[in-house]
C-alpha positions in Angstrom: -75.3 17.5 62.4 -74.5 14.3 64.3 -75.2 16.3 67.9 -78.3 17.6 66.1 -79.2 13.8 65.0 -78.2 12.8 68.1 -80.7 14.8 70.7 -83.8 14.9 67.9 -85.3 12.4 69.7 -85.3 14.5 72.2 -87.1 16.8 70.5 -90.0 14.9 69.2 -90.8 13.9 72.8 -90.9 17.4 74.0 -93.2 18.7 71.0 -96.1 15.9 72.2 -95.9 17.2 75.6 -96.3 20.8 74.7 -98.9 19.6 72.1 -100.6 17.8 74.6 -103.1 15.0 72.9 -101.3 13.4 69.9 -103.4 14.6 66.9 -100.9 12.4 64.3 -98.5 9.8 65.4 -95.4 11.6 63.9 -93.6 7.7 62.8 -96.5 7.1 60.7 -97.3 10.8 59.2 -93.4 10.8 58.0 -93.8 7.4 56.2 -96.5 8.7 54.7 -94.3 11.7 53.6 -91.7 9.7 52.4 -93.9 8.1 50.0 -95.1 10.8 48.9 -91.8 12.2 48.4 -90.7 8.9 46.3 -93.7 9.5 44.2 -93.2 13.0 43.6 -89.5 12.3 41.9 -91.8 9.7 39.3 -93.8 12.6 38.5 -97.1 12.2 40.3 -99.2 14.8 41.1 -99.5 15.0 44.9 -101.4 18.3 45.0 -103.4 16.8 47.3 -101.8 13.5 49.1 -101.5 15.8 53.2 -104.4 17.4 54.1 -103.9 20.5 55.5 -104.3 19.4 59.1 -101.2 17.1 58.0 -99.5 19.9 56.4 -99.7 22.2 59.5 -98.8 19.2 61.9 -95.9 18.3 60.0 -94.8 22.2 59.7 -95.1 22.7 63.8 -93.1 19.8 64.4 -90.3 21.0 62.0 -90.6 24.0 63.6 -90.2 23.4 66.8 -87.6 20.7 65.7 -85.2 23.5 64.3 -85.8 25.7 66.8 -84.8 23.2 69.8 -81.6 22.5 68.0 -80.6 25.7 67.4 -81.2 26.5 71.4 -79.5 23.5 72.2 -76.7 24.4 69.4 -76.0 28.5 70.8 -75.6 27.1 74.0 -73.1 24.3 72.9 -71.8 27.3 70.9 -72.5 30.5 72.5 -72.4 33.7 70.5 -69.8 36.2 71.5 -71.0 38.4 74.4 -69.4 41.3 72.3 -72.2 40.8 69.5 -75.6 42.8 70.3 -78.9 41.1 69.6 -81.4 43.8 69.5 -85.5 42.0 68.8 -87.5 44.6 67.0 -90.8 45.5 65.3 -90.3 46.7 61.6 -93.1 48.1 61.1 -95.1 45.3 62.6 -92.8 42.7 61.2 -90.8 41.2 64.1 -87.2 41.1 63.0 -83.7 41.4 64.9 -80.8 43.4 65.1 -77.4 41.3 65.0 -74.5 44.0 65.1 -70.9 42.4 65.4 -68.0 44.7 66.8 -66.4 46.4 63.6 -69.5 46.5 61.9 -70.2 49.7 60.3 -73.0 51.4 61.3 -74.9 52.8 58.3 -74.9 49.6 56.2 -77.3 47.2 56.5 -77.5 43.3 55.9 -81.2 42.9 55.1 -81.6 38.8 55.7 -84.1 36.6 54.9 -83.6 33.1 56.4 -84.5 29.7 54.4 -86.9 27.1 55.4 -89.1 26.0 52.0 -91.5 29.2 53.6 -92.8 26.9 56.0 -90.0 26.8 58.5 -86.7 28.5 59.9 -86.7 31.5 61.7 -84.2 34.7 63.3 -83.3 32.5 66.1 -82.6 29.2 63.7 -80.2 30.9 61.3 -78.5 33.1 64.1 -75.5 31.2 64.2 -74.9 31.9 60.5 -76.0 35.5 59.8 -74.3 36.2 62.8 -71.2 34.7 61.0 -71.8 37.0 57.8 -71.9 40.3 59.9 -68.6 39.3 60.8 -67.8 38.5 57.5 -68.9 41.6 55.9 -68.1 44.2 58.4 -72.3 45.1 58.8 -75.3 45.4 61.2 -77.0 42.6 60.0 -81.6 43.1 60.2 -82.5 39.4 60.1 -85.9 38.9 59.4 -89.3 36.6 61.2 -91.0 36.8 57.8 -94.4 34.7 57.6 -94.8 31.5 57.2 -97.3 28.8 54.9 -99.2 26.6 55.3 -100.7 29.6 57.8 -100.0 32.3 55.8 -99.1 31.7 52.0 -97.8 33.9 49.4 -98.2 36.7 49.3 -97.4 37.6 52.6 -93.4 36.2 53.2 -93.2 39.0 49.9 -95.4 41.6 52.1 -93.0 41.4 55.4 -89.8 41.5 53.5 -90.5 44.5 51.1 -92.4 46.6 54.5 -88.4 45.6 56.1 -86.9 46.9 53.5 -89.2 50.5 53.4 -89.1 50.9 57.2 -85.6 50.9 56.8 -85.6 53.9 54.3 -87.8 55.7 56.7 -85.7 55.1 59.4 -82.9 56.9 57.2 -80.4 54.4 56.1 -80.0 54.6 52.4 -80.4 52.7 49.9 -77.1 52.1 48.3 -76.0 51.3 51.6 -78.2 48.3 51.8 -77.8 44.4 50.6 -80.5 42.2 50.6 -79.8 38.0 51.3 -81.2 34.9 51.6 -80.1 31.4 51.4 -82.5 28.9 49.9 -86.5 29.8 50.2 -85.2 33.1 51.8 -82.8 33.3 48.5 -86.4 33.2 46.0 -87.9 35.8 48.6 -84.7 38.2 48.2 -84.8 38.1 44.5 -88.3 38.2 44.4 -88.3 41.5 46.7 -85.7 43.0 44.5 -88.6 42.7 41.4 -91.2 44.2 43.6 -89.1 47.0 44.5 -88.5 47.7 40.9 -92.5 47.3 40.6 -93.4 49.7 42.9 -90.4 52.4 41.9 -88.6 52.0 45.4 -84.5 53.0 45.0 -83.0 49.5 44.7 -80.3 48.6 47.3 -76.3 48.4 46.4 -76.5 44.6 45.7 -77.8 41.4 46.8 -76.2 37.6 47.0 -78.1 34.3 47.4 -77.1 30.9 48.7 -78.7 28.0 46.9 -82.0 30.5 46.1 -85.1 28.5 44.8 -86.0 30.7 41.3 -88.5 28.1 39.8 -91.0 25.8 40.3 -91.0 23.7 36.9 -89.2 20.9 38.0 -88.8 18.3 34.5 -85.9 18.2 32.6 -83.4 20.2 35.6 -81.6 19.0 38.3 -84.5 19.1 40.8 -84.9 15.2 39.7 -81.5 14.8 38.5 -79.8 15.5 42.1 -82.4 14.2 44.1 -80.2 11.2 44.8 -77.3 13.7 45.8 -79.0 16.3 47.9 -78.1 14.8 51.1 -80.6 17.3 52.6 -83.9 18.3 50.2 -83.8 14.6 48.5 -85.8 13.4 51.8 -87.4 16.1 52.8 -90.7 15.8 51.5 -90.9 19.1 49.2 -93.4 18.1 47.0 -96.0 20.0 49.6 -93.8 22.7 50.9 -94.2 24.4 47.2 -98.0 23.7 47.3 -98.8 25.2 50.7 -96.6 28.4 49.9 -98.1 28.8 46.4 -101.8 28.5 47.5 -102.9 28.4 44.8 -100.8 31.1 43.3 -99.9 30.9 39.5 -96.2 29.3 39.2 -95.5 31.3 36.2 -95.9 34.7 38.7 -92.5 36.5 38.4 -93.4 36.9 42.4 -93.1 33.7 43.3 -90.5 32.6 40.5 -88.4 35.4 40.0 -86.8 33.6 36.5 -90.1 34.8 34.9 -89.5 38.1 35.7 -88.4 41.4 34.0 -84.8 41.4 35.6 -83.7 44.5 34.0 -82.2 47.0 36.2 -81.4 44.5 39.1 -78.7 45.8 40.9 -75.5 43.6 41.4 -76.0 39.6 42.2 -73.6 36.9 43.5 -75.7 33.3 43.6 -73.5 30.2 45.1 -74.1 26.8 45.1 -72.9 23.1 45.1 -73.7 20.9 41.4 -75.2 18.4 43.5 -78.1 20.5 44.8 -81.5 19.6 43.4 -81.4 23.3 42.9 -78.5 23.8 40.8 -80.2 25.0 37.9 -82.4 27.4 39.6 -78.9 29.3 40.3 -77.8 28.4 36.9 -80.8 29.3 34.9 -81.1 32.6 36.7 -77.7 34.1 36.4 -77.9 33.3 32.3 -80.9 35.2 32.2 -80.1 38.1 34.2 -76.3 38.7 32.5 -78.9 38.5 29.6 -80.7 41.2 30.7 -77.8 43.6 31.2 -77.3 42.4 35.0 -74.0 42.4 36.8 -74.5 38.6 37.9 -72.4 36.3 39.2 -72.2 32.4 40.2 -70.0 30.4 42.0 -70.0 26.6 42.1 -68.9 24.2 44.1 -68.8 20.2 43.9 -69.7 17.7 46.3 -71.1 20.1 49.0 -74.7 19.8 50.9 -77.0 22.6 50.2 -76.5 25.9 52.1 -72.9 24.7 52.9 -71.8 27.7 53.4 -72.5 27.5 57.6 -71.5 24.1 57.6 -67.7 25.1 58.8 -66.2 23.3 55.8 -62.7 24.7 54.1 -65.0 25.1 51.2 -67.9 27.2 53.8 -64.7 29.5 54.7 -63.8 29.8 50.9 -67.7 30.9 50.2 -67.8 33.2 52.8 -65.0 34.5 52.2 -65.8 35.7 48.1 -68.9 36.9 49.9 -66.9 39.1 51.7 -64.9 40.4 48.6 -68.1 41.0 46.5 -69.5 43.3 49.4 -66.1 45.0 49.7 -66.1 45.4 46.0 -69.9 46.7 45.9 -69.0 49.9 48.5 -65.9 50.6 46.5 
């Protein structure tokens, strides 16, 4: 994080040259985004405090932020040459092949990567799914899904479920298949596991989530509580990344907040996450309802730790990744 602090300035001078013209100043637009963020946690309504010329501004320039420092960070940290990186079209969805030595062939990792759905991408989380192929001895399929503010639910939903069918038609099965996500990518893996069930497609062996987002009702959880703690998503201006992925979309849609859902016949879940996560309840919340409903749910807590720690290279990261490991090992038993 410090290099990554360290050559950001860097980075906001290269977006205005490949931007050309400044269309915002990007100083002022993120003042304006931390007030807005302040007055979010006081519960105002700030449906409409960016325009959407903000709102896609602001996205661009996180984009391209992430995606200079994780070019920057592969080749401070190169992947092992022995590791084949295979681009690919899924049925139109672009997505990428990440195959570790060891890993076994006919199982599939199916990834989605975080970002709020308005950021992160294949390249930007290729350090760390790289790191769970290794950990879980599989070809790991990480996905490009779609992103808001230019393309809203339901389309992250559309790309991840036509993934998960092409790769049933291109003969892997399903039981040999886990689905994960960490954060938004965490609400679109649950989420595809309910539209699976909707449309009567075999479910896959399991599925485990890192920090996943299951909710959107924020009073009275620790999505205000921990904003003080979340040394991440407590400045990051969230109150509009919700709003440009919803669209409009009704909150209490199981397909967008998979706690409202029928979660009957899931197959087996492992959520993990830190109590000082603004998101602590959504992993919370969800597991007690889906043991409810007859699921074979897990979670696993930690204290103290930044959300998503699990990439962070922490004794605690190792320890996570590590019961990740067991509870694949434990699903192909």
């Amino acid at each position: 994080m410090d290099t990554y602090l360290n050559v950001r300035p860097k980075f906001i001078e290269s977006f205005y040259k490949k931007e050309g013209k400044k269309e915002f100043d990007y100083e002022s637009l993120m003042q304006k985004v931390m007030e807005g963020n302040e007055r979010s946690f006081k519960g105002e309504d700030m449906s409409d405090f960016l325009t959407k010329d903000e709102q896609l501004f602001i996205a661009k320039f996180l984009r391209f932020s992430g995606e200079s420092g994780s070019n920057y960070l592969q080749k401070k940290y190169p992947i092992n040459k022995n590791v084949k990186l295979e681009p690919i079209h899924a049925d139109g969805v672009p997505a990428e092949w990440q195959i570790v030595p060891g890993a076994k062939e006919e199982r599939v990792l199916l990834y989605f990567h975080g970002g709020g759905f308005i950021l992160g991408s294949v390249n930007g989380h290729r350090l760390s799914t790289v790191l769970l192929g290794m950990v879980t001895k599989m070809r790991v399929l990480s996905v490009d899904y779609r992103l808001a503010p230019e393309h809203p639910h339901p389309a992250p939903l559309e790309d991840s479920t036509t993934v998960y069918k092409w790769l049933l038609s291109e003969g892997f099965k399903a039981k040999n298949i886990i689905i994960a996500g960490d954060s938004a990518g965490g609400n679109l893996t649950l989420t595809t596991l309910l539209k699976l069930k909707e449309d009567g497609i075999s479910m896959p062996a399991g599925a485990f989530c890192l920090s996943p987002r299951t909710l959107y009702e924020i009073e009275n959880t620790s999505f205000l509580k921990n904003a003080e703690t979340d040394v991440f998503l407590g400045d990051s201006g969230l109150f509009w990344w919700s709003e440009a992925h919803l669209s409009g979309t009704d909150p209490h849609d199981p397909l967008v907040t998979p706690i409202y859902g029928n979660l009957k016949g899931l197959p087996s879940l492992l959520l993990q996450v830190s109590t000082s996560e603004m998101l602590y309840d959504d992993s919370v919340l969800f597991v007690e309802k889906a043991k409810a409903a007859g699921v074979d749910a897990s979670l696993e807590e930690w204290d103290d730790m930044m959300h998503v720690f699990q990439y962070f290279g922490l004794p605690e990261s190792k320890k996570a990744l590590d019961n990740i490991g067991k509870f694949v090992q434990r699903l192909f038993k």
